[in-house]
C-alpha positions in Angstrom: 67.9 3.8 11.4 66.2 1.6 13.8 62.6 1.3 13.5 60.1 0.1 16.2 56.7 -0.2 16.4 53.5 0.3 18.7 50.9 -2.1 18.3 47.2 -2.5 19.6 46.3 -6.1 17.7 43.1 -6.1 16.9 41.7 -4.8 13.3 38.2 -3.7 12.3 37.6 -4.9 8.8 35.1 -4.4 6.4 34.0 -4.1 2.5 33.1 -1.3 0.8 29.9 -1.3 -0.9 28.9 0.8 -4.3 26.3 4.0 -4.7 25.6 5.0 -8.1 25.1 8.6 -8.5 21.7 10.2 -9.8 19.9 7.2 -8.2 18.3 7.7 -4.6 19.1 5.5 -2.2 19.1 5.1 1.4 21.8 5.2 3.2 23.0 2.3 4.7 25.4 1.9 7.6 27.6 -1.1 7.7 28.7 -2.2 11.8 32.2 -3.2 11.8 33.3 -6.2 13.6 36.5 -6.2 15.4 38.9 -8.8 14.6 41.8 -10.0 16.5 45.1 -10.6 15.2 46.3 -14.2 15.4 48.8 -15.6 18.3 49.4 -11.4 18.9 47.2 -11.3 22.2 46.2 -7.7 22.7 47.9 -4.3 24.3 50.6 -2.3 23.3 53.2 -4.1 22.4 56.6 -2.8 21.4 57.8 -4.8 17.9 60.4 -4.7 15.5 59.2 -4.4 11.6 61.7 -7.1 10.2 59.2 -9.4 11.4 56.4 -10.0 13.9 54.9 -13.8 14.4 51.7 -14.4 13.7 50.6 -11.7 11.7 50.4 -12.4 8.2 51.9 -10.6 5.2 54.2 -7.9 7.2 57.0 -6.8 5.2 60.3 -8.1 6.0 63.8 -6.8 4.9 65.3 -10.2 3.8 69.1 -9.2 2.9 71.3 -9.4 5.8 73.2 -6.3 4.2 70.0 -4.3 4.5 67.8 -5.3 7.8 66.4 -2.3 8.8 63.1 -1.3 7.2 62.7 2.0 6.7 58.8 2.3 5.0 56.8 -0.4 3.0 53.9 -0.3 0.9 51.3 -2.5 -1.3 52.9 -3.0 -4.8 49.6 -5.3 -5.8 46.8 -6.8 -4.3 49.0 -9.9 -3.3 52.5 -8.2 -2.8 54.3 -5.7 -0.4 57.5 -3.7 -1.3 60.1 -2.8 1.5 62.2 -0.2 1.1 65.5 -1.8 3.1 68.4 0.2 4.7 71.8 -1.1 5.8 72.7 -0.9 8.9 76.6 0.9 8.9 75.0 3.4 6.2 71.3 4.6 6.4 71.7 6.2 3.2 72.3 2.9 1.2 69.1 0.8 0.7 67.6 -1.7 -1.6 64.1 -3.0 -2.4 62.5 -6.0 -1.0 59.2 -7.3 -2.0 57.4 -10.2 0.0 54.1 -12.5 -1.4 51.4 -11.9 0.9 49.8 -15.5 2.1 47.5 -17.2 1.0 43.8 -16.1 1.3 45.1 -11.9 2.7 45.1 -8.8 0.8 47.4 -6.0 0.9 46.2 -2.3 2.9 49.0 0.7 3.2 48.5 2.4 6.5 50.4 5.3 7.9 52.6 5.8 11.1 51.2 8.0 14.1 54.7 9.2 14.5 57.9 8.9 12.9 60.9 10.9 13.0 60.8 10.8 9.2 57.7 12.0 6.8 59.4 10.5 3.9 59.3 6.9 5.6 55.7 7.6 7.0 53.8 4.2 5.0 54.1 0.6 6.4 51.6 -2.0 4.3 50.0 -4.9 6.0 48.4 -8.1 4.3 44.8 -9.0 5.7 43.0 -11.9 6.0 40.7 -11.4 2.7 37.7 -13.2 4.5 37.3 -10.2 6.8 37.7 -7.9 4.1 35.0 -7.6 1.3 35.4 -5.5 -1.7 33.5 -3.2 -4.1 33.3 -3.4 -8.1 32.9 0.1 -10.0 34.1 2.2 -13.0 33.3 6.0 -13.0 31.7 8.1 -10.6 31.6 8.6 -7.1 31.2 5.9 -4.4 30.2 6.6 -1.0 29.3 3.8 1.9 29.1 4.5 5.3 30.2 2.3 8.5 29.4 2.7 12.2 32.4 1.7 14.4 33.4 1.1 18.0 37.1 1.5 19.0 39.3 0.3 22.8 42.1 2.7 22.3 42.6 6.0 22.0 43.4 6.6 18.2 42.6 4.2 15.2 44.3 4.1 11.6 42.3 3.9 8.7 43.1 2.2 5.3 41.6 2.6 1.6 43.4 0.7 -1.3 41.6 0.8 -5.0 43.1 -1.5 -7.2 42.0 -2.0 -11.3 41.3 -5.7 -12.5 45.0 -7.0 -13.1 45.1 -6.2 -8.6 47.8 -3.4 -9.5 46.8 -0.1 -7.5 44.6 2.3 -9.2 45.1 6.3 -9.9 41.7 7.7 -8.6 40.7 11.4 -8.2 40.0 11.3 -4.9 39.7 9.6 -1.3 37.6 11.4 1.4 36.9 10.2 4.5 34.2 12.1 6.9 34.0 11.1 10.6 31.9 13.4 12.8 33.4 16.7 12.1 36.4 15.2 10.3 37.2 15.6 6.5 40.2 14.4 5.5 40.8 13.9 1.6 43.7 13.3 -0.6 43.9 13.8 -4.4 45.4 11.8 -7.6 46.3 8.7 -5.2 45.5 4.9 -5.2 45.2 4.5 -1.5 44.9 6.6 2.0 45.3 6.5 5.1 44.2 8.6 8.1 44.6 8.5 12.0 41.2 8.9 13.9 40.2 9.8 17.7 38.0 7.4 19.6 34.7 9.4 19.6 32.6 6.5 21.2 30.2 5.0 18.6 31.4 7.1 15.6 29.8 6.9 11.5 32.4 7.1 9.2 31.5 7.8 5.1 33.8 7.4 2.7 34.1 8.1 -0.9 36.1 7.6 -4.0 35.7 9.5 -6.8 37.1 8.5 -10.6 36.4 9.7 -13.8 37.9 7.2 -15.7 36.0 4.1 -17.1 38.0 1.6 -15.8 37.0 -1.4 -14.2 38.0 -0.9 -10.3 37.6 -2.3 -7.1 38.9 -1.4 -3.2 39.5 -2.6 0.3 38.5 -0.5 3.7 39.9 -1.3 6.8 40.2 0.0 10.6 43.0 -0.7 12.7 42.2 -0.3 16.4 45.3 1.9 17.7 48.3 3.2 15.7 51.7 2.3 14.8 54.9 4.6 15.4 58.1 4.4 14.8 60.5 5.2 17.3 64.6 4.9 18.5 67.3 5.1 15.4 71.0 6.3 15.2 
């Protein structure tokens, strides 16, 4: 199956900051800058996933035999794994995992469309300036962001990782935007597509019960990615 993509290049990246519970404290609002993705330009852009120029860290299906990609996602803090399908036989595919550069970290984000759920994740490495990161161990951990997007639709991105930068089981990701709550249980990342509202607050909050050393990336892509065409 073919896969294409939709792209509006420009990411809004930020860190997520730490709450302790049973301690009162203000809530704080963290603006989020919009970044632009290098030699991309900006608009919609119609792309194919094997590879894109200029944006760092996207996964690539490397064997000739298998060059379509059919999904992809962050296998540690520095690596993506692509899931690679031949083209004469859809049905036969193979791994392929690619180092993210130098200086990025890894984010799974999800597809607006696709004409498969099952291939619904594509991962992304990010330049690790523009995205900060949290430490904490158990409890819940809420941090709230004010946000301004061009296009229609935005995808969102949470990835916790524990201290070795493999993904981390949590209980659970929420994310609350306006009248929005989205949440997804027993996972180590998430990823939800969001209407432009204007000026928008978005909170969002892990939740672990395990005393393990954690810590976890936030980003905001301005626009959405789907996937499109096959045979």
């Amino acid at each position: 199956m073919l896969s294409r993509l939709f792209l509006i290049t420009t990411l809004l990246l930020v860190g997520i900051t730490t709450v302790t519970i049973g301690v009162p404290v203000a809530e704080t609002i963290v603006d989020i800058k919009a970044v632009e993705l290098p030699q991309m330009g900006s608009g919609n852009l119609t792309l194919n996933r094997r590879f894109i120029p200029g944006v760092p860290g996207l996964p690539q299906c490397t064997d000739i035999n298998y060059p379509e990609l059919m999904s992809s996602w962050c296998l540690s803090v520095k690596a993506i794994r692509a899931n690679c399908a031949s083209i004469s036989n859809p049905a036969d595919m193979k791994y392929c995992d690619t180092t993210c550069p130098k200086d990025t970290v890894c984010l799974d984000f999800r597809l607006a469309t696709t004409n498969n759920a099952a291939f619904s994740q594509f991962a992304l490495c990010i330049n690790k300036k523009d995205a900060a990161s949290f430490n904490g161990e158990k409890g819940v951990i809420c941090q709230s962001f004010a946000y301004v997007m061009e296009s229609p639709f935005g995808t969102v991105a949470i990835n916790v990782y524990d201290i070795s930068n493999k993904p981390k089981l949590i209980n659970a990701i929420s994310v609350r935007a306006g009248k929005q709550y989205m949440s997804k249980s027993d996972t180590s990342n998430y990823s939800v597509i969001l209407a432009n509202m204007g000026k928008q607050k978005l909170k969002v909050c892990l939740q672990t019960a395990s005393n393990v050393a954690l810590f976890a990336l936030f980003a905001v892509i301005d626009g959405t990615y789907s996937s499109i065409g096959g045979k």
